[in-house]
C-alpha positions as YAML, in Angstrom:
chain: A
units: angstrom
residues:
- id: 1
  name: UNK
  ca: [5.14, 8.24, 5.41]
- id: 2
  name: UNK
  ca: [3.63, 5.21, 3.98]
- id: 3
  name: UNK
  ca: [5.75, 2.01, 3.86]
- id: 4
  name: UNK
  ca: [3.70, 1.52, -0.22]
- id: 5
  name: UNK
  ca: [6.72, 2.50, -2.05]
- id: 6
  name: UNK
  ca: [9.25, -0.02, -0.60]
- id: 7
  name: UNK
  ca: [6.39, -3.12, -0.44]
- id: 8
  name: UNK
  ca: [5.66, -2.40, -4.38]
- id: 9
  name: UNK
  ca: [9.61, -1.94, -5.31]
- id: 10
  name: UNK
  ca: [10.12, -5.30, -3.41]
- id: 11
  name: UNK
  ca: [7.65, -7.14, -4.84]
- id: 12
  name: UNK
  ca: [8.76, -5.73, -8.53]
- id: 13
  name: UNK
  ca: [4.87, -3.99, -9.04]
- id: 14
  name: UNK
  ca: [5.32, -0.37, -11.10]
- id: 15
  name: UNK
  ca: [2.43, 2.45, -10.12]
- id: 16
  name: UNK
  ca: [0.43, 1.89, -13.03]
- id: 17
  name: UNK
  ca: [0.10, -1.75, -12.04]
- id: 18
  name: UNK
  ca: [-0.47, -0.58, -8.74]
- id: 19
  name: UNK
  ca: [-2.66, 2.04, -9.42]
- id: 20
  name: UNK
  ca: [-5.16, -0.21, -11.85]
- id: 21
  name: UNK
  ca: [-5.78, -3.12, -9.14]
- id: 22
  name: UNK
  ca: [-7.03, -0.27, -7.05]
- id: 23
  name: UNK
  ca: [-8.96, 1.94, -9.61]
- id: 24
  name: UNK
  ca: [-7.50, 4.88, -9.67]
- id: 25
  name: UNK
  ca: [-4.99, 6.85, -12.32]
- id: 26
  name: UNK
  ca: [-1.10, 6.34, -12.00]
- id: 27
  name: UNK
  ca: [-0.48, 9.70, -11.12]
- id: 28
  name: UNK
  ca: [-3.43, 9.92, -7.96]
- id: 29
  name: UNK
  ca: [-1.41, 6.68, -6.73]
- id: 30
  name: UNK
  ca: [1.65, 8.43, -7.45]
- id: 31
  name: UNK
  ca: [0.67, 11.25, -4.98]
- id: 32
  name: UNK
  ca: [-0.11, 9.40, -2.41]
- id: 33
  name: UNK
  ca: [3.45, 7.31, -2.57]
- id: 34
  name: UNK
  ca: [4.95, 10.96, -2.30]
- id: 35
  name: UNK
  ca: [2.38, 12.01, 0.49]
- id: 36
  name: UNK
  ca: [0.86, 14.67, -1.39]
- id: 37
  name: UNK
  ca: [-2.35, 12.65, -0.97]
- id: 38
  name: UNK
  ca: [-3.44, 10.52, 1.75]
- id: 39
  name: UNK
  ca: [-4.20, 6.83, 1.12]
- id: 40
  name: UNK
  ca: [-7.92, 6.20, 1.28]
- id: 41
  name: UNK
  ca: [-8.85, 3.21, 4.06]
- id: 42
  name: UNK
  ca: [-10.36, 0.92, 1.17]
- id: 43
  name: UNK
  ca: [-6.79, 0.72, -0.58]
- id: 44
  name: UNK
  ca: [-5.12, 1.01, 2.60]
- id: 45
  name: UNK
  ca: [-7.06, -2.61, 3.15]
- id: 46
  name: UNK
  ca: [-6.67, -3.46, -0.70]
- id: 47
  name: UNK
  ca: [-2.68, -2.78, -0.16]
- id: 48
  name: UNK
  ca: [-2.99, -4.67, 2.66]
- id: 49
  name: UNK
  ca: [-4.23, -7.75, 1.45]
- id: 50
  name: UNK
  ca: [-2.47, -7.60, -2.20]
- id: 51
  name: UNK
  ca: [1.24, -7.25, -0.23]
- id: 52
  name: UNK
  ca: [0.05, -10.13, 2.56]
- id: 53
  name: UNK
  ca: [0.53, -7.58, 5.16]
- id: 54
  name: UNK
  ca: [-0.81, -5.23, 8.07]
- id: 55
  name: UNK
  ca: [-2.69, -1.97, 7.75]
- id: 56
  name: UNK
  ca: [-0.52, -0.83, 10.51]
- id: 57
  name: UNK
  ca: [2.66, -2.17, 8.84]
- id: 58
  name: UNK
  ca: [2.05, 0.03, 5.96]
- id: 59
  name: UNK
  ca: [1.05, 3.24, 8.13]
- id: 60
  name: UNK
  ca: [4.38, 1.93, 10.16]
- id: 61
  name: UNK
  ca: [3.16, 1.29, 13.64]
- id: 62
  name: UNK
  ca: [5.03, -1.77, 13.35]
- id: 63
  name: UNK
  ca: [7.95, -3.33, 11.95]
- id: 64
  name: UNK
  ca: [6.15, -6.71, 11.78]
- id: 65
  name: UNK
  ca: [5.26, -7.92, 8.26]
- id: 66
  name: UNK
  ca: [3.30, -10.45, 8.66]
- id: 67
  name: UNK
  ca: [-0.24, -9.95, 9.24]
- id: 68
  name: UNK
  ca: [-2.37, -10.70, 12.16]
- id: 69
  name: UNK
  ca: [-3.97, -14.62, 12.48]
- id: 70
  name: UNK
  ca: [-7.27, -14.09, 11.41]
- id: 71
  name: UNK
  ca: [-10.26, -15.24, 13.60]
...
């Protein structure tokens, strides 16, 4: 579903690390690797900016990493 499992193996992050730079417990973040929960837009951005990548590369409308220029 979401592309958050792969982006934190690759960059060597564990849930719990994951979990405590957004503020929640490691098994909520846990549930929404697995899709039992649906990621939230402010970690979706927080994600987002901790990998250096697009929103819509994690929700996998693209295959581009990299994120857009900024304005």
């Amino acid at each position: 579903m979401y592309r958050i499992r792969d982006l934190r193996e690759e960059n060597n992050q564990s849930q719990t690390a994951i979990a405590k730079m957004l503020g929640i417990q490691q098994n909520s973040y846990s549930q929404i690797e697995t899709g039992v929960n649906t990621l939230q837009v402010d970690h979706l951005i927080k994600l987002a900016n901790f990998y250096h990548t697009s929103t819509d590369y994690i929700l996998g409308l693209t295959n581009e990493i990299k994120p857009y220029p900024k304005k």
